[in-house]
C-alpha positions in Angstrom: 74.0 114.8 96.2 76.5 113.5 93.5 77.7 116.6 92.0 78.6 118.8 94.7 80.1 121.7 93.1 83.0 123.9 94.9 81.0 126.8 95.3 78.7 124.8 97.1 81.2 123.3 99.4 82.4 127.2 99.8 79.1 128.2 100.9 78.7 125.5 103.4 79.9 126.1 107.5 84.2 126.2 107.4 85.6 123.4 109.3 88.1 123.5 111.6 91.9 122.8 109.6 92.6 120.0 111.5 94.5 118.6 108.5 96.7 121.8 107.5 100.0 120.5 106.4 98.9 117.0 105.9 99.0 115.5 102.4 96.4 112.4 101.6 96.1 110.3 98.4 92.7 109.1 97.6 92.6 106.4 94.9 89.5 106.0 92.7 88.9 109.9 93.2 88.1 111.3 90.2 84.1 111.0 90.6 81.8 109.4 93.0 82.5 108.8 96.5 86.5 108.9 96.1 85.5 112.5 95.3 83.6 113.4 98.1 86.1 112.2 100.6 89.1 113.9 98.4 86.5 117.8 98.5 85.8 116.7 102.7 89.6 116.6 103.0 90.7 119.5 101.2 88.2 121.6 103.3 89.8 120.0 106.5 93.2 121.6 104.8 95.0 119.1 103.5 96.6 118.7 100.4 95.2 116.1 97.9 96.6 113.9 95.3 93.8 112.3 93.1 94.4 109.3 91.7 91.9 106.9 89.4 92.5 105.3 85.9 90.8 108.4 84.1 90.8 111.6 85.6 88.2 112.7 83.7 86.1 109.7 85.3 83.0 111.7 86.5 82.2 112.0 82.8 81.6 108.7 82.4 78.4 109.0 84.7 77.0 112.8 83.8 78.7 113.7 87.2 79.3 117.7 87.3 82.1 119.1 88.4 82.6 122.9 89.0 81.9 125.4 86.1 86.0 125.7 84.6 87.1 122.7 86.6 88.1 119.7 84.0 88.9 117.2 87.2 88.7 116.8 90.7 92.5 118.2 90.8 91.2 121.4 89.7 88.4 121.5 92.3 91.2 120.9 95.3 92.6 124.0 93.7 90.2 126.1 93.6 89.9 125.6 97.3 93.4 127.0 97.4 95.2 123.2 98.3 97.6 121.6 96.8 96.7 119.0 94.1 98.3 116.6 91.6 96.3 114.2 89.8 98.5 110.3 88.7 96.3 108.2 86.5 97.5 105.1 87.5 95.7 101.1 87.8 95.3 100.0 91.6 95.5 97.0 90.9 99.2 97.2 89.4 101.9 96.9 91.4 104.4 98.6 89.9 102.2 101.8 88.6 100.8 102.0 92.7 104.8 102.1 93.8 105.6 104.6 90.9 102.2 106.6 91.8 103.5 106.4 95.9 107.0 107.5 95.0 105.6 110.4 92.6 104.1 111.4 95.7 107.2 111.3 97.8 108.9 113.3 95.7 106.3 115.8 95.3 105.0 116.5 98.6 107.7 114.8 101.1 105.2 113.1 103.2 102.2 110.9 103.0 100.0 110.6 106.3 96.4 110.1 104.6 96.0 107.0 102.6 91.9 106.4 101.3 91.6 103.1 99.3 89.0 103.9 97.4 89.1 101.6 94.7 86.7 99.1 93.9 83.3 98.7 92.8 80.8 96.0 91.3 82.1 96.2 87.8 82.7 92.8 86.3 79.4 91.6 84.9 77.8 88.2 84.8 76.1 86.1 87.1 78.0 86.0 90.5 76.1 83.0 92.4 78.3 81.5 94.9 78.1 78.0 93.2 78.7 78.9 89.5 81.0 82.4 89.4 83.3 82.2 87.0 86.3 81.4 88.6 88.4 84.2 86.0 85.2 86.5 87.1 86.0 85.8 91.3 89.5 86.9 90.3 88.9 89.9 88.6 86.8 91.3 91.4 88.9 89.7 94.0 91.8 92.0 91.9 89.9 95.5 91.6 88.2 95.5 95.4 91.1 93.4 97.5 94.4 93.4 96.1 94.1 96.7 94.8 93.8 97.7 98.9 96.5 95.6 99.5 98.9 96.3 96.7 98.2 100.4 98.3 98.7 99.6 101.6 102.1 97.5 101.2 103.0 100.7 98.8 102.7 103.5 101.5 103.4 101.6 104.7 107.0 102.2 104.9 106.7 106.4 104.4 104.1 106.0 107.5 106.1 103.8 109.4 109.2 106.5 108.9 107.1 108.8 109.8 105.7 107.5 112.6 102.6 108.3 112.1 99.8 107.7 109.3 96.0 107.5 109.0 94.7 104.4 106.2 91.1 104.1 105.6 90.0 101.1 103.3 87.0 101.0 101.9 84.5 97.5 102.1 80.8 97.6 101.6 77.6 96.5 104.1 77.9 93.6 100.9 80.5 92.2 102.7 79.0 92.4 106.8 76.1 90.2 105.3 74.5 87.5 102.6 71.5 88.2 100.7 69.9 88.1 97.7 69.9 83.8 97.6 73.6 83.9 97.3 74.1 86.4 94.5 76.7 88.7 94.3 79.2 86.6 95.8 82.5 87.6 94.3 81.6 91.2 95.3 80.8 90.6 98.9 83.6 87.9 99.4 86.3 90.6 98.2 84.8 93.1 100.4 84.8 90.7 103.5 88.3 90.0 102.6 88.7 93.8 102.7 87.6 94.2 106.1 90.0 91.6 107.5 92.9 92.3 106.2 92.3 96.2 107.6 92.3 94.4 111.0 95.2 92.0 110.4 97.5 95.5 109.2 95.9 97.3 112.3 97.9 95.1 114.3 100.5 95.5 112.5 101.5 99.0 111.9 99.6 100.3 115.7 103.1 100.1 116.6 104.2 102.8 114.6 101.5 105.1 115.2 99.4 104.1 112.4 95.4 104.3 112.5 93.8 101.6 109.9 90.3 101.3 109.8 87.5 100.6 107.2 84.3 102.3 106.1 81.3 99.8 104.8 79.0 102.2 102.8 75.5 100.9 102.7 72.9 101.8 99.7 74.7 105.4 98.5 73.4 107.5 95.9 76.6 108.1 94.3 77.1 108.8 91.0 77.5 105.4 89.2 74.7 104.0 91.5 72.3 106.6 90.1 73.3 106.0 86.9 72.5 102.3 87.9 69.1 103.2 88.6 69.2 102.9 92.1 67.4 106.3 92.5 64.4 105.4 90.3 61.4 105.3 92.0 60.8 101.7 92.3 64.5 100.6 93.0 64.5 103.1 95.8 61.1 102.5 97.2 62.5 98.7 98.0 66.2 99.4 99.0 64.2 102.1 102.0 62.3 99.5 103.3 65.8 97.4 104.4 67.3 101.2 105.9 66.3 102.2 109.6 66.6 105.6 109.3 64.2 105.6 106.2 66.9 107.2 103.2 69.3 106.5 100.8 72.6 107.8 101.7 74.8 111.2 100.3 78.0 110.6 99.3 78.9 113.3 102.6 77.1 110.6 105.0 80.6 108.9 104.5 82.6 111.2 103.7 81.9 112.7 107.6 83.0 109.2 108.8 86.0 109.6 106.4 87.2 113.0 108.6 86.5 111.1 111.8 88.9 108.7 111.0 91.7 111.1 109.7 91.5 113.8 111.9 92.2 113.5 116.2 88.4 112.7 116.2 89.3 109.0 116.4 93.1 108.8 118.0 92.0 105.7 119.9 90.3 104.2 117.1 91.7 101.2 114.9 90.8 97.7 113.3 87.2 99.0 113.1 84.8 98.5 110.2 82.4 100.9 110.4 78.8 100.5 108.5 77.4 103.6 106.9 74.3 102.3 106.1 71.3 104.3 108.1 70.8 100.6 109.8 70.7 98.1 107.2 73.4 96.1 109.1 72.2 95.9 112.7 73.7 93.4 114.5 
């Protein structure tokens, strides 16, 4: 389901406010998955700041927002949570820190931090023996220092506070090779992602903060639609890699996402964790 409206989050089962009086920043959240994780915590009562390079992102890909809602700010509104939206490049330092401090002065807190930014978006051929080095470096840029420029940014409010919940964001690209060494800069960023969420686990468990990272497998989200990776053909061939037999919702991770920030998983951190209905099993 790209497009989940708020009257259609509204009408589904109340969950428990876990979150009430938390705030979260979720970066790349203007569309897509960053959306659905920004909605999933809103319901769970926090407040949300939504951050991506153009609010207005989810036009890009004919995703639908609520009927009088012109961005995702407006959606965590309407469900009666506090909401600013910072356009702002994850991959620059100095706009993250200004976005972080913004924040701060804001809201007073951070304990929620989703690194959502990423994506296989530089085009060209990405075979591990002929990338384009400039190529490796963009992608290396957009999926792994963007993460790490974030995580650097809010680290010293949650060590403060003592206390903080960081979810980054890899892909089952990077838990495994395929497709005869294609798509190399893409998975290599993402395996880099799922490191260095393990190497910043040991580093801030001391001060109460959870880090952990979600691999999404083959998601329906909005860009991947607009991909193709619903037609017919395209998803006939990605099922027959996925034990459970379907392509995933944007809410099969978004679930995982509450796990992570709520008391769910208080003993949990340093984990990757594949959403991928068994394409990774191993």
């Amino acid at each position: 389901m790209t497009g989940r409206s708020v009257e259609d989050v509204l009408a589904l089962e109340p969950l428990p406010q876990k979150l009430t009086g938390q705030v979260a920043l979720v970066t790349g959240s203007a569309r897509g998955l960053g959306r659905a994780y920004a909605l999933r915590l809103a319901r769970l009562g926090a407040d949300v700041v939504i951050n991506d390079l153009d609010l207005t992102a989810n036009r890009r890909y004919d995703e639908p927002l609520t009927p009088g809602c012109e961005t995702v700010v407006d959606e965590i509104r309407a469900l009666d949570r506090r909401s600013i939206g910072i356009e702002a490049d994850a991959t620059n330092e100095g706009q993250v820190h200004a976005m972080v401090a913004k924040v701060e002065e804001v809201f007073g807190r951070l304990d929620i931090v989703i690194c959502n930014t990423g994506g296989a978006l530089v085009p060209g051929p990405s075979v591990a023996s002929e990338v384009p080095i400039d190529d490796f470096q963009r992608m290396m840029d957009l999926n792994f220092m963007s993460a790490v420029i974030t995580c650097q940014a809010v680290s010293p409010i949650m060590k403060r506070q003592g206390r903080g919940r960081i979810v980054l964001v890899g892909s089952q690209a990077g838990l495994r090779s395929q497709g005869a060494g294609g798509g190399t800069s893409y998975s290599v960023a993402k395996a880099a992602v799922h490191h260095y969420t393990r190497k910043l686990a040991s580093d801030l468990g001391r001060y109460g903060v959870n880090v952990n990272c979600i691999a999404p497998g083959w998601i329906l989200s909005s860009r991947a639609v607009a991909g193709g990776r619903n037609e017919p053909e395209t998803r006939d061939r990605l099922i027959q890699e996925i034990a459970l037999g379907r392509l995933g919702d944007p809410e099969d991770c978004a679930k995982v996402v509450e796990f992570l920030c709520t008391d769910l998983s208080d003993y949990v951190t340093g984990q990757i964790i594949p959403i991928c209905g068994g394409v990774c099993l191993f």
